[in-house]
N, C-alpha and C positions, 0 to 999 in steps of 0.2 A: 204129279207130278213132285223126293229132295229134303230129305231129312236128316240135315248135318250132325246135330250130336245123339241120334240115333243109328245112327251112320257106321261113326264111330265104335260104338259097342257092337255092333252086331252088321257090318257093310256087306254080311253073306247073305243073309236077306235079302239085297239087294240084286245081286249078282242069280240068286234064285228065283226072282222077282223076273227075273234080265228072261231067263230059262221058260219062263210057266206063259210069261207074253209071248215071247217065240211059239209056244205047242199052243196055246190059244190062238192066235191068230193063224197060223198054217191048217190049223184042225177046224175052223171056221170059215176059211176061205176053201178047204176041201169040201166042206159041208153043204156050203150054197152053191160051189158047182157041181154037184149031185143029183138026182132026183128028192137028196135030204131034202132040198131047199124049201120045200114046200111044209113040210116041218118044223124044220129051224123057226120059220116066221111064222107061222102059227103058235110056236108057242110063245116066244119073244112079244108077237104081235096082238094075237087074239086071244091069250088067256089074261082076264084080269084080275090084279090081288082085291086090289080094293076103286069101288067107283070104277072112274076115266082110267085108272092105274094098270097097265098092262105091265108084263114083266118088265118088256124094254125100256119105259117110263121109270122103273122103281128102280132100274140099275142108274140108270142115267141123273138121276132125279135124289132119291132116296139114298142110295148106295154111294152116289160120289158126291152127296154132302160128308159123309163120314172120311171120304178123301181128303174133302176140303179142312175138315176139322185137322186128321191129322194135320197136315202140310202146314195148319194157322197152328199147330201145336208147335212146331219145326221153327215155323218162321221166329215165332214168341220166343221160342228157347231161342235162337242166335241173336236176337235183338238185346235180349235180359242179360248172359250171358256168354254170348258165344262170337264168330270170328266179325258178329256186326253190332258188340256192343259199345264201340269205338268208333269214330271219324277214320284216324287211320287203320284201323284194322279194315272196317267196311269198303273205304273210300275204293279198291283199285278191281275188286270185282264188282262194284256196284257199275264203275264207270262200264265195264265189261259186260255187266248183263244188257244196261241201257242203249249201248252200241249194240248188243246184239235180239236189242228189239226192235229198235229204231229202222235200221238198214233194211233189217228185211219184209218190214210193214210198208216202207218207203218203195221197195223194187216190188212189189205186190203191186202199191198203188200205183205206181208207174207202169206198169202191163196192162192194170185194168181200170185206167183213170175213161177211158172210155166205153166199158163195157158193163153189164148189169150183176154181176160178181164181186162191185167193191165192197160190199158188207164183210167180205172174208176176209180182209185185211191182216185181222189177228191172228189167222190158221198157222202162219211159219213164223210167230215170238218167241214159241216155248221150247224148251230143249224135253225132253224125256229121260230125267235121270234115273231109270231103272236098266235103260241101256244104254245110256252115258258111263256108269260103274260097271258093268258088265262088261266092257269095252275097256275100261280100264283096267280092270281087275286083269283080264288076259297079258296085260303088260304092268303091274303092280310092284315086282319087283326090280325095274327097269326104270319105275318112276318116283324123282322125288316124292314123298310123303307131301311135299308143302304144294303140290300139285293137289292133291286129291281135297285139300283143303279150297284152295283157289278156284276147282271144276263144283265141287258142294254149295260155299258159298255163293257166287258165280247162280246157280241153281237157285238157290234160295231166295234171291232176291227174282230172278226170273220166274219165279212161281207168283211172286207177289204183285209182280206190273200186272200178269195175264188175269189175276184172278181181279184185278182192279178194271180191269177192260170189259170182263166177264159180266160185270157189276155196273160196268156208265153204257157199255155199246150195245150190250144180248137182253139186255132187259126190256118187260113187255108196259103197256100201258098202267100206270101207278096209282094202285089204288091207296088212298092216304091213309082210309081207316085203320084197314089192317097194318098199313104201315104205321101207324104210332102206336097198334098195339104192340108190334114187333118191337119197336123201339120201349116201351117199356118193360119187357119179359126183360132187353137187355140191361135198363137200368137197373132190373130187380134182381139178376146178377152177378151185376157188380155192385149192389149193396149187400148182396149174401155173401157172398167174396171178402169184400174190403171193412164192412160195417159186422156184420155177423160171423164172421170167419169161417164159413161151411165149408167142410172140403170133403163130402159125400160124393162121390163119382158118378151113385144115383140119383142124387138130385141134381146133379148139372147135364147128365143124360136126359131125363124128363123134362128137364126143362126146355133143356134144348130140340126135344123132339115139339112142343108146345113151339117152339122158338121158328124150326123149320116151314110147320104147319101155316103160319101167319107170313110167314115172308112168301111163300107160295102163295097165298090168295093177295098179297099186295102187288104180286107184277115183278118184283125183281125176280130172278133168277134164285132158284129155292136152295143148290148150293152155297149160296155166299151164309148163308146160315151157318154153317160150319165155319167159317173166317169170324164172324159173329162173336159166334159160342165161345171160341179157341181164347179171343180176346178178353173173355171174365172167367177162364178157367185159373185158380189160383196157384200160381209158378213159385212161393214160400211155400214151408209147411209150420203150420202152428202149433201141431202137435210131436215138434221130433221125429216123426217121417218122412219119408219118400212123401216131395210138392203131389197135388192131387194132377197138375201135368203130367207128373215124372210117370206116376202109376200109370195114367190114362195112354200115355204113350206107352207104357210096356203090355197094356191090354191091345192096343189097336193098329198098333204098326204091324204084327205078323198080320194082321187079320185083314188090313189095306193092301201090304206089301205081295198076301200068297193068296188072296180068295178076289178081293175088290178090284184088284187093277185088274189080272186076268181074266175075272170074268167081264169087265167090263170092253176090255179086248176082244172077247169072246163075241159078246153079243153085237159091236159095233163096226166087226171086219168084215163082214157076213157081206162080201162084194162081187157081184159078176165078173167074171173074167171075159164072158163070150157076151158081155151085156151089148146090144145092139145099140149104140150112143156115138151119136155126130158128134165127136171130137172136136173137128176142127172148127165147131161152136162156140165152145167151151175151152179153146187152145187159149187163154190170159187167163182163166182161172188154176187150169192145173202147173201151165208155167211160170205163174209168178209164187205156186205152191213150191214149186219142185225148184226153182232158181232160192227163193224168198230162204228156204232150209237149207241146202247146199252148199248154194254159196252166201247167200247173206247172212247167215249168222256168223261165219266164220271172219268175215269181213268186217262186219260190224264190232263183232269184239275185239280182231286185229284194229283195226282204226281209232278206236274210243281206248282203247288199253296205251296206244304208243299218244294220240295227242294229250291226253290227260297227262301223261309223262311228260309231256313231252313240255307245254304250258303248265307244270308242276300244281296242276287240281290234284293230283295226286301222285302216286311213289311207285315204283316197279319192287317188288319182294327183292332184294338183292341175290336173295337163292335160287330165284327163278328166269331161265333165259329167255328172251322172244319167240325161239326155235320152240322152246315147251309150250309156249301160250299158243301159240299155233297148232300143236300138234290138240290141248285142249277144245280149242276154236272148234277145231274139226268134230270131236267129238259131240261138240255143243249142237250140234247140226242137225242131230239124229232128233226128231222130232216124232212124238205115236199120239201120247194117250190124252194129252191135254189138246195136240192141233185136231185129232181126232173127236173129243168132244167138242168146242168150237166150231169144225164144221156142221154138225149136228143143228147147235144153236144158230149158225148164221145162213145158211138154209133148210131152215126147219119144213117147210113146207113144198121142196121139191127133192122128192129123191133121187131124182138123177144127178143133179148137180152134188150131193151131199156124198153119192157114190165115185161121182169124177174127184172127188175134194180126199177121198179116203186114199183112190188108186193114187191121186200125187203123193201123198204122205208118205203110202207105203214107198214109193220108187223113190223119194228123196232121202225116205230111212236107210234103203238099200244101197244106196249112194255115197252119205254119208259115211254108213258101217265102213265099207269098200275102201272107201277112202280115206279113213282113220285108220282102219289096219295096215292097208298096203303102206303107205307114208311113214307108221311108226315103224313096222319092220322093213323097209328098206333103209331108215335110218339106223335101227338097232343094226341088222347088220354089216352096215357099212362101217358102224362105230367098234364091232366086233373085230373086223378084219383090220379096220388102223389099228388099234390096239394090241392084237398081235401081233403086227406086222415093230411096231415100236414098243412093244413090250410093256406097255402098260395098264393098270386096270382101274376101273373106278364102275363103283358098286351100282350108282344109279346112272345109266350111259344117258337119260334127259332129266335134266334139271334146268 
C-alpha cells in the first residue's frame, strides 16, 4: 500500500508496479478457472515452508511484513521530512484521507449494521496507490505536478489509519509474554539507533526478523512488525552516508514494488467466477464493498477537503482547483491490495465470504478505473476543444 519521496525518484516503479498487479491478477483468476485450480491451491495451500507455514501464509504473513516495513519507511520519511513534516503542509490531505476513511467505513456500517459481515468494515479505507499512479501517470502531463503530491500524501496518511485498524480490530487473542518480549527487541532498537548509533542494515534486518517472530506468537497481527521495525530504523546518518532508511529504501522498494505486491496479487485473486454462492445472502457485504470504494471514498474526501475549508481547520493549495480534488477523489477509489488483505483478516475462517469480499473489490476497482478515466478524458477533451475554439493554451488543462 504509497511511497511519496520514493515516489519521487523513481514513480516508474510504480506505474510498473500498476502493470505486473494487472498480469498477476488476470493470469490468477485465469488460473483458478482452469482445471489449474487444483494446483494453484495446492501449492499456495498444501506445500509448507516451515511448520503451520504454507506458501500462502508466508506471502500473507511473512512477505507483507516487508510491505509494511517499507510503507512505515515512506510514512517516517514524510513525517521527518517531507509533505507531513508541517501542520500546514499535512493539514489538508490529512483532512482528505480521514474523510476518505471515515465515509466509507460509515456506508459499510450502515448496509451491514444488521447483518453478520460487520467485521469488514475496513475492507473499502484504503486507496491502492500502485494503481492510483498508474491512472495518473496516463494523464501526468495534463496534471498539475502539485496533484501528484496531494494524491501521495493523501496516500500516506491513508496507509497509516489502515495499518492502525489492522493493529486495534484484526488482531487475535494477546499473548502478554511475547508481547513484552516484542516490546523490548523494540526498546533495544531504539537504543542501538539512538544510544549506540548502529546503522548495519544487517542488524536491523535480524533483528527485526527476531522482532516479527515474537509479535506472531503475541496475537497481534505479525505484519505491524514491520510498522515496528521502520520506527527504530535510523532516518540521520552518522557516518556521512546515505541514512541507513535511505539505503534500506533503495534495497526494498524495487523488491515490494515488482516481486511482493504482485505476487501477493498473485496468490490472493485466485477467485471463482462460476463459484456456486447465494449472493443474495451476502448482498450487504459486497454492496457496502463495492458502494464503500466507489462512491465513498470519493465523497468522503470531497466532503472533509471542502468543510475543513471551509471552517478554516485547514487551507485549500491555492494551485489546486475542487474540479482536480475530484478528479483525484476518483482515483482514490481504486482500492486492491491492502482491502484485499483485510478481507483475508476479517474473514479468516470462511472462504466464501472472503471470496465474495475479493469479487466486490475487484468490481469497485473496475469501476473506479472506468470512472476516473472516462471523467478526466471527457474533461480534457472538452478543455481541448474550448481552447481552440478561443485560442488559447495552458499546459496543465487540471489544476
Amino acid at each position: 500500500m504509497r511511497l511519496l519521496r520514493t515516489y519521487r525518484k523513481s514513480i516508474k516503479i510504480e506505474a510498473l508496479t500498476s502493470i505486473f498487479l494487472l498480469i498477476a491478477t488476470i493470469f490468477a483468476l485465469f488460473i483458478y478457472n482452469t482445471p489449474l485450480k487444483n494446483m494453484y491451491d495446492y501449492i499456495l495451500n498444501d506445500i509448507y515452508i516451515v511448520n503451520e507455514f504454507s506458501i500462502h501464509m508466508f506471502i500473507n504473513e511473512f512477505l507483507m511484513s516487508i510491505f509494511f516495513l517499507v510503507a512505515g519507511l515512506e510514512i517516517k520519511s514524510e513525517i521527518l521530512y517531507g509533505n507531513l513534516s508541517s501542520l500546514k503542509k499535512a493539514s489538508f490531505p490529512v483532512f482528505a484521507s480521514i474523510g476518505g476513511v471515515i465515509v466509507p467505513a460509515l456506508i459499510f456500517i450502515l448496509i451491514n449494521r444488521n447483518s453478520p459481515f460487520l467485521s469488514g468494515f475496513c475492507i473499502p479505507i484504503s486507496t491502492d496507490i500502485a494503481f492510483a499512479v498508474g491512472i495518473f501517470i496516463l494523464f501526468s502531463n495534463k496534471f498539475n505536478p502539485a496533484l501528484k503530491v496531494f494524491l501521495l500524501s493523501l496516500a500516506v496518511v491513508d496507509d497509516l489509519i489502515s495499518i492502525a485498524f489492522i493493529a486495534i480490530v484484526y488482531s487475535l487473542d494477546i499473548n502478554f509474554t511475547y508481547l513484552i518480549i516484542s516490546f523490548a527487541i523494540f526498546i533495544t532498537l531504539i537504543i542501538a539507533n539512538k544510544l549506540f548509533k548502529i546503522e548495519s542494515i544487517i542488524y536491523y534486518l535480524i533483528s527485526g526478523l527476531c522482532l516479527w517472530y515474537f509479535v506472531h506468537l503475541s496475537g497481534l497481527h505479525s505484519t505491524i512488525s514491520g510498522i515496528i521495525l521502520a520506527i527504530t530504523i535510523p532516518s540521520k546518518s552518522y557516518t556521512c552516508r546515505k541514512s541507513t532508511l535511505d539505503r534500506l529504501q533503495c534495497i526494498l522498494v524495487p523488491i515490494n514494488s515488482l516481486f511482493i505486491i504482485p505476487l501477493f496479487a498473485f496468490a490472493n485473486t485466485g477467485i471463482s467466477l462460476t463459484y456456486n454462492i447465494d449472493l443474495s445472502s451476502a448482498k450487504p457485504l459486497y454492496m457496502g464493498i463495492i458502494l464503500g470504494l466507489s462512491v465513498g471514498k470519493p465523497l468522503g474526501i470531497m466532503l472533509f477537503c471542502y468543510l475543513g475549508d471551509l471552517f478554516k481547520f485547514t487551507e485549500k493549495p491555492k494551485n489546486i482547483s475542487w474540479l482536480a480534488i475530484f478528479f483525484v477523489s476518483l482515483i482514490a477509489g481504486i482500492g486492491f491490495t491492502m482491502s484485499i488483505f483485510i478481507s483475508e483478516l476479517a474473514f479468516i475462517h470462511n472462504l466464501t465470504l472472503v471470496n465474495i469480499a475479493k469479487m466486490a473489490i475487484l468490481i469497485s476497482a473496475s469501476i473506479s478505473i472506468a470512472a476516473s478515466f472516462l471523467t478526466i478524458s471527457i474533461y480534457i477533451y472538452v478543455c481541448k476543444l474550448k481552447n481552440k475554439t478561443t485560442r488559447l493554451t495552458n499546459k496543465y488543462l487540471i489544476s
